[in-house]
N, CA, C and O atoms as a GROMACS GRO file, in nm:
protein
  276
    1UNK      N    1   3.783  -0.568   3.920
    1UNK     CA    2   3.734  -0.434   3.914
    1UNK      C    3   3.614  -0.430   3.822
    1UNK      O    4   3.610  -0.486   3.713
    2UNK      N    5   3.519  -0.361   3.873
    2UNK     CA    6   3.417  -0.354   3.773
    2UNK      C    7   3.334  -0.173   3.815
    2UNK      O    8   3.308  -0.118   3.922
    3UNK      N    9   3.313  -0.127   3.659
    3UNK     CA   10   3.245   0.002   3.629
    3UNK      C   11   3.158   0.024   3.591
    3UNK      O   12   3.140  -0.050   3.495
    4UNK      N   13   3.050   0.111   3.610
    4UNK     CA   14   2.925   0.124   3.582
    4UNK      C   15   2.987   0.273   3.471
    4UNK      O   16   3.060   0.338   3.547
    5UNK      N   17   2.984   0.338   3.347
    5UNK     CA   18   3.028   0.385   3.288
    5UNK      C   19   2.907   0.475   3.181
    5UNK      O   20   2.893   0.464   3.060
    6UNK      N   21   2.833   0.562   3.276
    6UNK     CA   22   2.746   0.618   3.211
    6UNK      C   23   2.748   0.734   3.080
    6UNK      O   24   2.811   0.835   3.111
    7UNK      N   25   2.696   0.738   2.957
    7UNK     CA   26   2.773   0.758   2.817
    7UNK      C   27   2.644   0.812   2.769
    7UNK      O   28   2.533   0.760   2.777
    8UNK      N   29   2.696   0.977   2.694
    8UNK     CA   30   2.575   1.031   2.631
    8UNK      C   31   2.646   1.024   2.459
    8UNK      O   32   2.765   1.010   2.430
    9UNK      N   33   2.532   1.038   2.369
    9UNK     CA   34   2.593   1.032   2.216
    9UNK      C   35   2.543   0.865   2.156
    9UNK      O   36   2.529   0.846   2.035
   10UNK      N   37   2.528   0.798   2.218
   10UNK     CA   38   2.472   0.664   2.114
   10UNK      C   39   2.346   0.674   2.129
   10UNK      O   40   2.256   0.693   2.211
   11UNK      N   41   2.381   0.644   1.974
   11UNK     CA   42   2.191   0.651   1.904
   11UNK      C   43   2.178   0.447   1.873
   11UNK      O   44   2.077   0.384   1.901
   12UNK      N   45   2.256   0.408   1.837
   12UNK     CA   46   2.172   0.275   1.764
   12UNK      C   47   2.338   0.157   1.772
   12UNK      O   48   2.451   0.172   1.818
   13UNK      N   49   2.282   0.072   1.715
   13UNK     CA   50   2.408  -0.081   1.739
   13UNK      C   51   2.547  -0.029   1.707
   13UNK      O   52   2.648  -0.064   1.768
   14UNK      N   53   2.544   0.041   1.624
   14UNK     CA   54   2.670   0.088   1.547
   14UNK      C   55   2.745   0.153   1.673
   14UNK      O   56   2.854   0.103   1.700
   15UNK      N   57   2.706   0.246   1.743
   15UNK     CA   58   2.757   0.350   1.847
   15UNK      C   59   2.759   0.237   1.943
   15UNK      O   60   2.840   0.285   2.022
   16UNK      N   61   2.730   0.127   1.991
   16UNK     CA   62   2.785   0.043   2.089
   16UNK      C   63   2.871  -0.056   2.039
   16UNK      O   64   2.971  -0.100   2.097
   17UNK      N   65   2.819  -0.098   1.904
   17UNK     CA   66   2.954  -0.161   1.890
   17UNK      C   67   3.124  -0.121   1.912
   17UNK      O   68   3.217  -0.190   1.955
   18UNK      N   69   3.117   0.039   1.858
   18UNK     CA   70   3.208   0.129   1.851
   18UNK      C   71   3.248   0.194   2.010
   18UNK      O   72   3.356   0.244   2.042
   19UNK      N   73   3.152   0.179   2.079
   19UNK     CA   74   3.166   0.198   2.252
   19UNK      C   75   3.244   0.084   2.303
   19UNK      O   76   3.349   0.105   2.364
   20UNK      N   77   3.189  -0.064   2.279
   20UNK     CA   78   3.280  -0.184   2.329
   20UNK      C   79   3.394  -0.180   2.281
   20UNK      O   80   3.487  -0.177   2.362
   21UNK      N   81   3.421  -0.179   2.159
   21UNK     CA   82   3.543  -0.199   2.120
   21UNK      C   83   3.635  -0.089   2.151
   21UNK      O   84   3.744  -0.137   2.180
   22UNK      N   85   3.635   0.017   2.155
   22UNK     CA   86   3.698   0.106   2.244
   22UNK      C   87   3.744   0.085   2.346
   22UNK      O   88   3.856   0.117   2.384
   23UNK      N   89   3.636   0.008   2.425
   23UNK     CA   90   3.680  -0.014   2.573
   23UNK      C   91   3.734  -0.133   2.592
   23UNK      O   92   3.787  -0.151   2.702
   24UNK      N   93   3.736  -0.213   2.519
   24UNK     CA   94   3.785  -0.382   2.505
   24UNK      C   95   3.915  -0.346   2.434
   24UNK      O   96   3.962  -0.443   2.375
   25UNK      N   97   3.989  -0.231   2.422
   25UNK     CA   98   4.118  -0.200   2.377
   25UNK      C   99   4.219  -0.170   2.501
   25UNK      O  100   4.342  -0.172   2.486
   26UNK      N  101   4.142  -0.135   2.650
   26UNK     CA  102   4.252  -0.122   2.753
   26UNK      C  103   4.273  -0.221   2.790
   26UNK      O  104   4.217  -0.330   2.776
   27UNK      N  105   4.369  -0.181   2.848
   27UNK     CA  106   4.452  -0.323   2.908
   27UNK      C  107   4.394  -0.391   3.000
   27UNK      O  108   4.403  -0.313   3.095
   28UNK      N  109   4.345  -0.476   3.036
   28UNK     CA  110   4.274  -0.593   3.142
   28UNK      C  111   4.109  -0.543   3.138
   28UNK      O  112   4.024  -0.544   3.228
   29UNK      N  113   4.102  -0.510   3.034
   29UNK     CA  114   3.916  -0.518   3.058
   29UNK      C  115   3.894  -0.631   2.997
   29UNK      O  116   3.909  -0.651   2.876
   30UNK      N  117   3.848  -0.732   3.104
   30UNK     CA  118   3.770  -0.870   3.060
   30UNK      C  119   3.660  -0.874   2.973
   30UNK      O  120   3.663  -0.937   2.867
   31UNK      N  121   3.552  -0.803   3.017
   31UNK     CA  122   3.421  -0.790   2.965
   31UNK      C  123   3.378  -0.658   2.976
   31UNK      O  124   3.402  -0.580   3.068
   32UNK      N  125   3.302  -0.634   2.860
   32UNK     CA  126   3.201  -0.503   2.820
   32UNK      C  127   3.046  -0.528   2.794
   32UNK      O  128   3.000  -0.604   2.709
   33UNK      N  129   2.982  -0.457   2.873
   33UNK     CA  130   2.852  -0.511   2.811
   33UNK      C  131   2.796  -0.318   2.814
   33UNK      O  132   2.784  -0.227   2.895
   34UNK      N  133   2.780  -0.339   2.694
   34UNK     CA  134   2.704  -0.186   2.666
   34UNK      C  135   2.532  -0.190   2.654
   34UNK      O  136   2.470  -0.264   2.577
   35UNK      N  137   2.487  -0.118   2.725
   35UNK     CA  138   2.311  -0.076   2.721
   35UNK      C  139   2.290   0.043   2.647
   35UNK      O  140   2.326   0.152   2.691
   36UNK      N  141   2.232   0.030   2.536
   36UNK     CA  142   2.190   0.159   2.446
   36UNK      C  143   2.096   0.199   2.518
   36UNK      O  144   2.113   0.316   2.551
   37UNK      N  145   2.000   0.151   2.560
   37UNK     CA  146   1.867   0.221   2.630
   37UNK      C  147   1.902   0.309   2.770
   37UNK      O  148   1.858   0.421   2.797
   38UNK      N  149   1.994   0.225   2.854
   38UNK     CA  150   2.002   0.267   2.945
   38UNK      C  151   2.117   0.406   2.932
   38UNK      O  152   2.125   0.502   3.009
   39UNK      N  153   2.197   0.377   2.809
   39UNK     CA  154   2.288   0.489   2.782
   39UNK      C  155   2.376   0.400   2.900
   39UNK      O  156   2.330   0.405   3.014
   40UNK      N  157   2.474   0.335   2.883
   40UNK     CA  158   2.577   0.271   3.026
   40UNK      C  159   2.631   0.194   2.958
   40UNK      O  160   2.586   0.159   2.849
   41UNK      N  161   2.778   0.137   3.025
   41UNK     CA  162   2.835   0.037   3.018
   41UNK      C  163   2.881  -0.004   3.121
   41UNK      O  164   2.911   0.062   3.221
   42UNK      N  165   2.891  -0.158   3.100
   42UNK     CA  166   2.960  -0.199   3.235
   42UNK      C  167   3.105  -0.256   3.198
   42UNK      O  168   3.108  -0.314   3.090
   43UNK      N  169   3.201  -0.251   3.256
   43UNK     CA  170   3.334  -0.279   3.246
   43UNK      C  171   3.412  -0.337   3.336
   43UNK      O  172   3.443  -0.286   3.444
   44UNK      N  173   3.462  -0.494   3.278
   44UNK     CA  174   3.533  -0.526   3.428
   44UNK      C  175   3.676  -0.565   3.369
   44UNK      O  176   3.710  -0.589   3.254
   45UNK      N  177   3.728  -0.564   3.458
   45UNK     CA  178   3.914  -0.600   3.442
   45UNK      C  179   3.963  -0.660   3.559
   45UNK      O  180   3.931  -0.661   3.678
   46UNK      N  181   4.052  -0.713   3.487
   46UNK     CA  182   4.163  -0.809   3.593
   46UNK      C  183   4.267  -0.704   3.627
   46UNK      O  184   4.384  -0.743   3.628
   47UNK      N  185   4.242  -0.567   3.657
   47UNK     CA  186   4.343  -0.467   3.717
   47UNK      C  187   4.250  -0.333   3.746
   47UNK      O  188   4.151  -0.299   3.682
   48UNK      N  189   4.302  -0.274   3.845
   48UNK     CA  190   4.244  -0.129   3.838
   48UNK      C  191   4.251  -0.082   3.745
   48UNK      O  192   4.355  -0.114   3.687
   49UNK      N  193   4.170   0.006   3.673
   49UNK     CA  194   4.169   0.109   3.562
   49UNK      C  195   4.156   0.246   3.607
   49UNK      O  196   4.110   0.242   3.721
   50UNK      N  197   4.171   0.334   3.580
   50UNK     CA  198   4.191   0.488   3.629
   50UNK      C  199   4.055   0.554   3.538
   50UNK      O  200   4.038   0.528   3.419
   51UNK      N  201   3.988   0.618   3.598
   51UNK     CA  202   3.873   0.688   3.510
   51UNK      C  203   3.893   0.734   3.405
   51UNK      O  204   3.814   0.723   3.311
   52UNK      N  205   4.050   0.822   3.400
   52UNK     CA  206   4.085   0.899   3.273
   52UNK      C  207   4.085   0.818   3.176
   52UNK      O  208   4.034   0.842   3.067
   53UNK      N  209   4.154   0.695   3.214
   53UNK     CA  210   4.172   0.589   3.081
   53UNK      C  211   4.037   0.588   3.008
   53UNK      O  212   4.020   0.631   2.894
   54UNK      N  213   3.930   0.526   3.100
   54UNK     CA  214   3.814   0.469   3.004
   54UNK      C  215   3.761   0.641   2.950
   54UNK      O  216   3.736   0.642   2.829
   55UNK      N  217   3.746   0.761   3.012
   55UNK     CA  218   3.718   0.811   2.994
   55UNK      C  219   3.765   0.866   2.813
   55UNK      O  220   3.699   0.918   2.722
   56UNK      N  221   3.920   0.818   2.827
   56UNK     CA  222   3.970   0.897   2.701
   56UNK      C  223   3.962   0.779   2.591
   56UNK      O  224   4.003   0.802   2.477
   57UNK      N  225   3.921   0.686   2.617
   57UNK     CA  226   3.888   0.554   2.510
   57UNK      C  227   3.736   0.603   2.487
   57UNK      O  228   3.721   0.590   2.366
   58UNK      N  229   3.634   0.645   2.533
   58UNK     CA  230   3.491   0.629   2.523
   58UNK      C  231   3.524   0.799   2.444
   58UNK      O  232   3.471   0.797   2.333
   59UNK      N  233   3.575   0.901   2.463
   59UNK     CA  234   3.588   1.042   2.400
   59UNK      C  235   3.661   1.013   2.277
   59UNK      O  236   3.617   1.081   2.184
   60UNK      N  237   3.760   0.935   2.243
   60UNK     CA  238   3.809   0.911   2.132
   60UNK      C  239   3.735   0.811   2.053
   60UNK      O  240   3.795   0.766   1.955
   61UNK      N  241   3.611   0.767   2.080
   61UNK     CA  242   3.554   0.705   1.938
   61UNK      C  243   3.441   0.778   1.973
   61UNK      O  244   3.346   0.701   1.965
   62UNK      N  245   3.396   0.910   2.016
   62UNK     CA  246   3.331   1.003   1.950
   62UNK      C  247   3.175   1.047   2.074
   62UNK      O  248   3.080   1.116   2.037
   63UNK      N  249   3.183   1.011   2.160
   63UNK     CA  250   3.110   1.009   2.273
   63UNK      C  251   3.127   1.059   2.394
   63UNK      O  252   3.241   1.038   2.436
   64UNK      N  253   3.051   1.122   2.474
   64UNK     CA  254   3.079   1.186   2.613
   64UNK      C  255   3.041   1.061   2.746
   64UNK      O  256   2.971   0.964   2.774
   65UNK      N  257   3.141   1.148   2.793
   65UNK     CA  258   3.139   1.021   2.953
   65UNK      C  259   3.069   1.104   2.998
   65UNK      O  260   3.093   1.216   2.955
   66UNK      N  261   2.947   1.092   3.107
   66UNK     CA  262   2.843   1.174   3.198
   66UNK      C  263   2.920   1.133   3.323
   66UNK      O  264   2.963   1.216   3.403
   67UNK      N  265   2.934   1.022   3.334
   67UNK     CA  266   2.981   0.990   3.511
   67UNK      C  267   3.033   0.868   3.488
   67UNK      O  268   3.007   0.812   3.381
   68UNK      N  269   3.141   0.786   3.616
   68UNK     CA  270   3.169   0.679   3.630
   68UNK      C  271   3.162   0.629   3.777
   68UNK      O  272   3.186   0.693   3.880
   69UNK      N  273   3.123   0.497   3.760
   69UNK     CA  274   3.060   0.446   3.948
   69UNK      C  275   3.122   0.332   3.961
   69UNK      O  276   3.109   0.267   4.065
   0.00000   0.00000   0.00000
């Protein structure tokens, strides 16, 4: 499974570090690669993930989800 995870609220390294690790806390996300410029992350797992999940991992360290693809 893999997500394109578009994210408003990061300004600089700190707010992506704090974006990955959020998201590298659900269950079967293999890899995170966060784009500050582009405002996105990408997210993949060895299981389906449900939008709400990443959604409520990326809102609980302090950031809005815009969309997920």
């Amino acid at each position: 499974m893999k997500k394109q995870v578009f994210i408003e609220g990061m300004s600089c390294q700190h707010c992506v570090n704090r974006v990955a690790e959020a998201l590298k806390e659900i269950a079967g996300v293999k890899t995170v690669d966060v784009d500050l410029k582009g405002k996105y992350a990408i997210v993949e797992a060895d299981r389906q993930i449900d939008d709400g999940e990443i959604e409520n991992a990326i809102e609980e360290a302090g950031y809005d989800v815009v969309k997920i693809e």
